[in-house]
SEKEBA-243330 format. One record per residue (C-alpha): residue in three letters; x, y, z. Coordinates in nm, 3 decimals, padded with zeros to 5 digits. Each point is the difference from the previous one (the first is absolute). Layout:
<atoms>
ATOM   rose         X         Y         Z
ATOM    ALA         X         Y         Z
...
</atoms>
This chain:
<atoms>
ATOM   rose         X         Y         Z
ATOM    UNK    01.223    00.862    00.149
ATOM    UNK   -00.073   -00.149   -00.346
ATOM    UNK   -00.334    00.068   -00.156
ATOM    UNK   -00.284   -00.171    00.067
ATOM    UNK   -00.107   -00.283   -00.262
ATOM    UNK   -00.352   -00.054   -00.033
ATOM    UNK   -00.201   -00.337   -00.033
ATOM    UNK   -00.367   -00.042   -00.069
ATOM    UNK   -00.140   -00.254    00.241
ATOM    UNK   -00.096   -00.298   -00.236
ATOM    UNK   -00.300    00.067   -00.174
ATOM    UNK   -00.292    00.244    00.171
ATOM    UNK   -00.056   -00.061    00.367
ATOM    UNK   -00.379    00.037    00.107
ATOM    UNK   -00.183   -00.038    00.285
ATOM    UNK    00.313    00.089    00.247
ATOM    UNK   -00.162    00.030    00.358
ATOM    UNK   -00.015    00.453    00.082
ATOM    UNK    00.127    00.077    00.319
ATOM    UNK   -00.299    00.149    00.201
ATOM    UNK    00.010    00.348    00.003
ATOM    UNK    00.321    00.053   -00.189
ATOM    UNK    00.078    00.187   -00.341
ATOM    UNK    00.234   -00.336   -00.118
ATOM    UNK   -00.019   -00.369   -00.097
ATOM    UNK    00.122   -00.268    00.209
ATOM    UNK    00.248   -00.208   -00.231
ATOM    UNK    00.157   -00.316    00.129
ATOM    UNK    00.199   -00.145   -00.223
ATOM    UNK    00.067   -00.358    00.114
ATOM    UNK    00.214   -00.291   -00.131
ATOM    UNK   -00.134   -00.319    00.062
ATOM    UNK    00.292   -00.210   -00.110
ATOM    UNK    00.333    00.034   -00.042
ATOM    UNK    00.288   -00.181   -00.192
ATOM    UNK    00.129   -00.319    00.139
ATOM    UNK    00.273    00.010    00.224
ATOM    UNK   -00.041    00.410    00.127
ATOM    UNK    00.299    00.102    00.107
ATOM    UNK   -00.009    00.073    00.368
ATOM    UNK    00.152    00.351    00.119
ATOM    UNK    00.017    00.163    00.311
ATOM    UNK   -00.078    00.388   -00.001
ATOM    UNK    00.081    00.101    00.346
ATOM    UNK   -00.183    00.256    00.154
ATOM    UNK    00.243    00.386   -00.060
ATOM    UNK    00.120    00.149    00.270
ATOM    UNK   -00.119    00.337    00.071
ATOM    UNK    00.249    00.287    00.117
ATOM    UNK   -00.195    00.214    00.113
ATOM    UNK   -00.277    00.222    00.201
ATOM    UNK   -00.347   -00.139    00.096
ATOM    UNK   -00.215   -00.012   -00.199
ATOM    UNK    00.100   -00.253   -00.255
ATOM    UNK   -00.034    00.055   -00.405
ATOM    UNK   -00.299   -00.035   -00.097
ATOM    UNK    00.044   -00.330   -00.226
ATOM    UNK    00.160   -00.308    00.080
ATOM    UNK    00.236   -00.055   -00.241
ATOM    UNK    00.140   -00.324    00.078
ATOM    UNK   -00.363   -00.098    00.020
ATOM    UNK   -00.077    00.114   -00.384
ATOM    UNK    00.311   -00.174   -00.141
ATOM    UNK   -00.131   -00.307    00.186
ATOM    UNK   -00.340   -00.011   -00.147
ATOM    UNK    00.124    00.088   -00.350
ATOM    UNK    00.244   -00.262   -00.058
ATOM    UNK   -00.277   -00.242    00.184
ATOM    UNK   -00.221    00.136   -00.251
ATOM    UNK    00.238   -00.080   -00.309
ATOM    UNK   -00.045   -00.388    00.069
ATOM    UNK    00.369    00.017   -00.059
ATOM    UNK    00.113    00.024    00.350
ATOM    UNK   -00.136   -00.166    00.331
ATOM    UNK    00.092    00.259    00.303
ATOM    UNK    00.060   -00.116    00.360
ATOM    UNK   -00.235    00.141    00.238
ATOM    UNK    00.187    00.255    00.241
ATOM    UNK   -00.074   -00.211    00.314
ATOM    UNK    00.190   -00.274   -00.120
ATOM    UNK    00.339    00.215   -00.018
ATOM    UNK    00.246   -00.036    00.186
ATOM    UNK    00.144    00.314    00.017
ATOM    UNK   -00.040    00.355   -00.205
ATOM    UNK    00.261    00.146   -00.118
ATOM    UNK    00.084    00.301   -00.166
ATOM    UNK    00.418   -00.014   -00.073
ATOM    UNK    00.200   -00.304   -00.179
ATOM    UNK    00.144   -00.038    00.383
ATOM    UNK   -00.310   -00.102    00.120
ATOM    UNK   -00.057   -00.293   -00.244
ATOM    UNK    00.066   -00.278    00.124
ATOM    UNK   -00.058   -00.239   -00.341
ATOM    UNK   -00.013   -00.307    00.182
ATOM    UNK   -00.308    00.048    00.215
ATOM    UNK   -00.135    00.122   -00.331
ATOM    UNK    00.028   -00.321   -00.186
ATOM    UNK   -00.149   -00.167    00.306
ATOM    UNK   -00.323    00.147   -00.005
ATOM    UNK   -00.003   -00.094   -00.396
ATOM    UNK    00.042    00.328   -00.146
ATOM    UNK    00.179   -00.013   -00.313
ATOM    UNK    00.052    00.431   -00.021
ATOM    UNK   -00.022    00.297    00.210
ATOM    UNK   -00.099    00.318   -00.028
ATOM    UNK    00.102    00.224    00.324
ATOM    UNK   -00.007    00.414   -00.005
ATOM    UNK   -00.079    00.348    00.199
ATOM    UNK   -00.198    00.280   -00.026
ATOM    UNK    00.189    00.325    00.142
ATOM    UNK   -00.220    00.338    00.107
ATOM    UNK    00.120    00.287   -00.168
ATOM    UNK   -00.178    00.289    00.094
ATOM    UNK   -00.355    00.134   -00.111
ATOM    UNK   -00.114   -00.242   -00.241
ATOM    UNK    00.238   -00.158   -00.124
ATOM    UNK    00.167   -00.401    00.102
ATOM    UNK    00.326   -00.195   -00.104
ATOM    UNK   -00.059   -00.315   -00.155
ATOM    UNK    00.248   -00.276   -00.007
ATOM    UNK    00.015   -00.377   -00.080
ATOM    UNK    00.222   -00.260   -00.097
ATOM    UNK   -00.093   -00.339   -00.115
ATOM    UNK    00.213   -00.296    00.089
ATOM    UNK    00.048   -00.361   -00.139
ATOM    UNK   -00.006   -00.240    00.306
ATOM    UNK    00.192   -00.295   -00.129
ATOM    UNK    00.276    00.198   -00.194
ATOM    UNK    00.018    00.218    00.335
ATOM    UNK   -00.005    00.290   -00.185
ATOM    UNK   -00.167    00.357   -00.083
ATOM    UNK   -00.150   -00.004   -00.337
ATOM    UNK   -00.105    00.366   -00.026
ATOM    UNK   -00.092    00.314    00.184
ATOM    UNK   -00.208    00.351   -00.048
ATOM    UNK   -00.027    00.297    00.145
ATOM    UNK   -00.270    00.266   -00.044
ATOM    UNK   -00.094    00.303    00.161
ATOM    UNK   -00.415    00.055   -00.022
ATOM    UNK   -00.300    00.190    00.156
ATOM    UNK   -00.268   -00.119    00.240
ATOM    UNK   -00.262    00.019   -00.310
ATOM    UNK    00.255   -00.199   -00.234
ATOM    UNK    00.096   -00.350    00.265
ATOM    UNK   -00.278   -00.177   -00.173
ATOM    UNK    00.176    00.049   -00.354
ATOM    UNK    00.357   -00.057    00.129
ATOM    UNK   -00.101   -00.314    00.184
ATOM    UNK   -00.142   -00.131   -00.364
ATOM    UNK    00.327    00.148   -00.170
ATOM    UNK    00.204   -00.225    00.248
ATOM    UNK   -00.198   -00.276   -00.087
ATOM    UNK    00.104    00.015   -00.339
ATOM    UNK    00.369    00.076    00.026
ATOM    UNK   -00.020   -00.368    00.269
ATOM    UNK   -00.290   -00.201   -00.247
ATOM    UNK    00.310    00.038   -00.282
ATOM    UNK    00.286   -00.019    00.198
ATOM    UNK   -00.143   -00.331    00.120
ATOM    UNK   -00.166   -00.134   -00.356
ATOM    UNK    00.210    00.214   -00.276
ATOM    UNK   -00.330    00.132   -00.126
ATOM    UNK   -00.165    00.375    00.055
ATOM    UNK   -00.240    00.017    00.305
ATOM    UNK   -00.321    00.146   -00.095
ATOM    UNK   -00.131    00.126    00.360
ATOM    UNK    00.107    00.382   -00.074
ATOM    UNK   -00.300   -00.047   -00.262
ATOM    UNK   -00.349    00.146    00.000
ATOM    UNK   -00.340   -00.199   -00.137
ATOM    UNK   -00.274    00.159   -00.143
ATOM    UNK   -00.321   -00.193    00.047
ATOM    UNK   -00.411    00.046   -00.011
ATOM    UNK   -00.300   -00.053    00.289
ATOM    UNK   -00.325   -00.020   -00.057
ATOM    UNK   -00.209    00.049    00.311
ATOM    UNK   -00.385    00.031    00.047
ATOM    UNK   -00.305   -00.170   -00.250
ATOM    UNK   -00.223    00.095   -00.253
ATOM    UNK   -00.026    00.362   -00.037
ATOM    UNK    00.207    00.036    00.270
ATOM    UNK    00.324   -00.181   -00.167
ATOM    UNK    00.263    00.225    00.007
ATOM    UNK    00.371   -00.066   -00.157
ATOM    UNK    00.331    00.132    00.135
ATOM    UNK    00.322    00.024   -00.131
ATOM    UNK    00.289   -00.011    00.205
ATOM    UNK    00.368   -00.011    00.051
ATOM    UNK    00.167   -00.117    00.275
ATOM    UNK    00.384   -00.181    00.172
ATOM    UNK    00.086   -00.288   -00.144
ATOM    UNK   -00.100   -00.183    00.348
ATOM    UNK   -00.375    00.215   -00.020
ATOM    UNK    00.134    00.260    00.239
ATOM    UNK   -00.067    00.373   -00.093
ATOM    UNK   -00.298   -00.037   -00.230
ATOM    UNK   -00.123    00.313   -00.156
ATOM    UNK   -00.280    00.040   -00.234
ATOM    UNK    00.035    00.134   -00.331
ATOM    UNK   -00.356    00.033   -00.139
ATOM    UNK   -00.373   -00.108    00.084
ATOM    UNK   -00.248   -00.127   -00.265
ATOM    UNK   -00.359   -00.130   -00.016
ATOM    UNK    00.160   -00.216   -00.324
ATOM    UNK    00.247   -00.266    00.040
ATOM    UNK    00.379    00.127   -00.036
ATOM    UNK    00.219   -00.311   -00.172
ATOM    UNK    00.370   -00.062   -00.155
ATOM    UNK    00.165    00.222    00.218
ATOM    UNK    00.373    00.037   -00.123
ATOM    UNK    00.260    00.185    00.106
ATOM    UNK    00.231    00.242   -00.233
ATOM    UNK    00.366   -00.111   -00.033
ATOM    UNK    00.109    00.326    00.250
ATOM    UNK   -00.250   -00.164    00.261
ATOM    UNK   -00.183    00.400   -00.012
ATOM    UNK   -00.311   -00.084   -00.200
ATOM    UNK   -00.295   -00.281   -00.010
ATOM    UNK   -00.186   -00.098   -00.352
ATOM    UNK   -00.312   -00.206    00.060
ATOM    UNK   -00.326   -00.046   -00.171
ATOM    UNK   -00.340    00.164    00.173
ATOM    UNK   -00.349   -00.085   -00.090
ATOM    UNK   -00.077    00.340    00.134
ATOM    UNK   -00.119    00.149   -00.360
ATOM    UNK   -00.385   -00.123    00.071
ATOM    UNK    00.134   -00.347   -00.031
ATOM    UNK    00.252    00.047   -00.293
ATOM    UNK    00.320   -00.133    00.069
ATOM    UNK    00.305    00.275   -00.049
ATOM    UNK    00.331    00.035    00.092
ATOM    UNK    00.158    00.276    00.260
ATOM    UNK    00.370    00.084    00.063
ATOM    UNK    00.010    00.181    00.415
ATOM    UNK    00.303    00.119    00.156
ATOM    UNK    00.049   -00.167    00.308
ATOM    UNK    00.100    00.300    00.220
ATOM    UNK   -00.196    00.275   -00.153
ATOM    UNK   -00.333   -00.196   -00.056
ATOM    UNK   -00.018    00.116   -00.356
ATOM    UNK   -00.145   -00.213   -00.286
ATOM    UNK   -00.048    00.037   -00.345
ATOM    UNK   -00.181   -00.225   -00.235
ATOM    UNK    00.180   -00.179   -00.246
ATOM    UNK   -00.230   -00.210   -00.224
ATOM    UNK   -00.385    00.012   -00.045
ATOM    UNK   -00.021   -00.173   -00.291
ATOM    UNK   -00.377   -00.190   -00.108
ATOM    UNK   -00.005   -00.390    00.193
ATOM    UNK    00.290   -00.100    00.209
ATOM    UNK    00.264    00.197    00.134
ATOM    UNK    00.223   -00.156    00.226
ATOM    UNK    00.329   -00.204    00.118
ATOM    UNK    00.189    00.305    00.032
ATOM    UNK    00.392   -00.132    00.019
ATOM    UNK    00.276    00.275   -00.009
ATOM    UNK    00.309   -00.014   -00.254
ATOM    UNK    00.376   -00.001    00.199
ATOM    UNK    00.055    00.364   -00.095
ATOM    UNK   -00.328    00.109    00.132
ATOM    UNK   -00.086    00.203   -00.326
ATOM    UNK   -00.322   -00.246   -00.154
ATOM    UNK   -00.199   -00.207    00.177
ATOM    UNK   -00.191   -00.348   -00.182
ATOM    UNK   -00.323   -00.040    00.016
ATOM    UNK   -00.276   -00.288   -00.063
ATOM    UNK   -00.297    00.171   -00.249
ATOM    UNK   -00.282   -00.084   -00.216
ATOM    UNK   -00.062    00.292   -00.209
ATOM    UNK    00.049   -00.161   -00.323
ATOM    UNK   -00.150   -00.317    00.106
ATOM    UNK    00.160   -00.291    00.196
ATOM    UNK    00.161    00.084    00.294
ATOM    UNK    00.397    00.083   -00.133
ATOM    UNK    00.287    00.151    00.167
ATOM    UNK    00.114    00.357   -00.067
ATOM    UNK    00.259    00.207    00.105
ATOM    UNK   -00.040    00.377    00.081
ATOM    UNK    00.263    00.290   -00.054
ATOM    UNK   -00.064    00.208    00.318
ATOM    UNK    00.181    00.291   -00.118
ATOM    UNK   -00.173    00.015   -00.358
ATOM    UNK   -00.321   -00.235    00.060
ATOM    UNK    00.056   -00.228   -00.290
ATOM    UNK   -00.106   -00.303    00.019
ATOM    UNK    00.154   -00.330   -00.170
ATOM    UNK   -00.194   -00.325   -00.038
ATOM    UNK    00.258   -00.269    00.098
ATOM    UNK   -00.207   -00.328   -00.079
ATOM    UNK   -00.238   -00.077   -00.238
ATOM    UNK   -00.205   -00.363    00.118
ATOM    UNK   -00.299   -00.147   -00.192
ATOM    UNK   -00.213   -00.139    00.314
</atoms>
């Protein structure tokens, strides 16, 4: 599968509801509104081939809520289908059309042995009567939740012309409890809030998270030096941070260069707030602008 791009989830996110008990944030990411004129698409439920029990993750049932969750696309609910098919003989286009669905997306999942399940879909146009494209990919148990979002990519530009971003991970900030008590969380999670994980804890708020080009690293801004803002690179997998600037005043708006090698930075050390730019293999730093206010 292709490698995962990364999005921060616009601006900081605070005060996300905890799940009781739990070690991870609840994020729902919701869209409220959509473009006019959604396009409505039937995913019909896959078929499964195979022993009892079922996969573990719906798959039909993640493409669904993705492309509902573009705004793009307006999906037909299941019960209103008139039939679920899984091979082009079973399409009949017509009945299709009647029900007001302008695409389809119909598939399988096949048990392979141990952990391991056959994935296959094909997306059809129903007025041209035609398939439009089709996929097939071989996945474990632990990795349906990923290849349901990778499908919903390869159908979101098949059916638009533009990449999907669902294969995509966010990287957000809670703040839960008051007062002395405030604690801030940084986290990174699916691009549809599924499979959060925590990357560090602070008693200082956490801000600017942004993600390296090669999706492995965060830069963000801590307050964490007895209230001094400063700048931290971590690695994503490995939980290791180093600090980057720690300049006197501001140190913040961390923003990564394409090539991954510097990283631009918002700081006050010679005054007004200016932007910099920091060699992370050499450490040199080069003033960029140079504003009166």
């Amino acid at each position: 599968m292709p490698t995962l791009k990364k999005t921060v989830l616009s601006a900081t996110v605070l005060v996300l509801s905890l799940l009781v008990g739990a070690t991870h944030a609840a994020l729902n990411i919701e869209i409220t509104q959509g473009v006019e004129g959604a396009v409505p698409v039937a995913v019909a439920p896959f078929k499964w081939t195979g022993p009892e029990p079922r996969p573990p993750q719906d798959i039909a049932g993640i493409i669904n809520k993705n492309l509902a969750r573009s705004g793009r696309f307006a999906p037909l609910p299941a019960k209103d289908m008139l039939a679920r098919p899984d091979s082009d003989s079973e399409i009949n286009f017509k009945n299709w059309r009647l029900i007001g669905s302008d695409y389809l997306v119909a598939g399988n999942i096949d048990y392979q042995g141990g952990d391991r399940y056959k994935i296959r879909f094909r997306i059809y146009d129903i007025f041209k009567g035609k398939q439009l494209d089709g996929y097939t990919m071989s996945v474990s148990g632990t990795r349906l939740r990923r290849a349901a979002h990778h499908a919903s990519d390869i159908i979101y530009e098949a059916l638009t012309g533009e990449p999907g971003a669902f294969n995509t991970e966010v990287a957000y900030v809670t703040a839960s409890g008051v007062g002395k008590q405030r604690r801030y969380t940084l986290w990174v999670a699916d691009s549809d809030g599924h499979n959060a994980q925590a990357l560090m804890n602070s008693d200082e708020p956490i801000l600017s998270p942004s993600w390296s080009p090669d999706g492995k690293r965060l830069a963000y801004s801590s307050l964490e030096d007895d209230g001094h803002q400063v700048v931290f690179i971590q690695e994503v997998a490995s939980g290791r941070r180093q600090l980057v600037s720690s300049n006197l005043g501001l140190n913040g708006a961390p923003s990564w260069s394409p090539d991954g090698k510097s990283l631009a930075l918002s700081l006050s050390k010679d005054g007004n707030p200016e932007i910099y730019v920091i060699d992370l293999g050499s450490k040199k730093v080069r003033r960029i602008t140079r504003h009166w206010a």
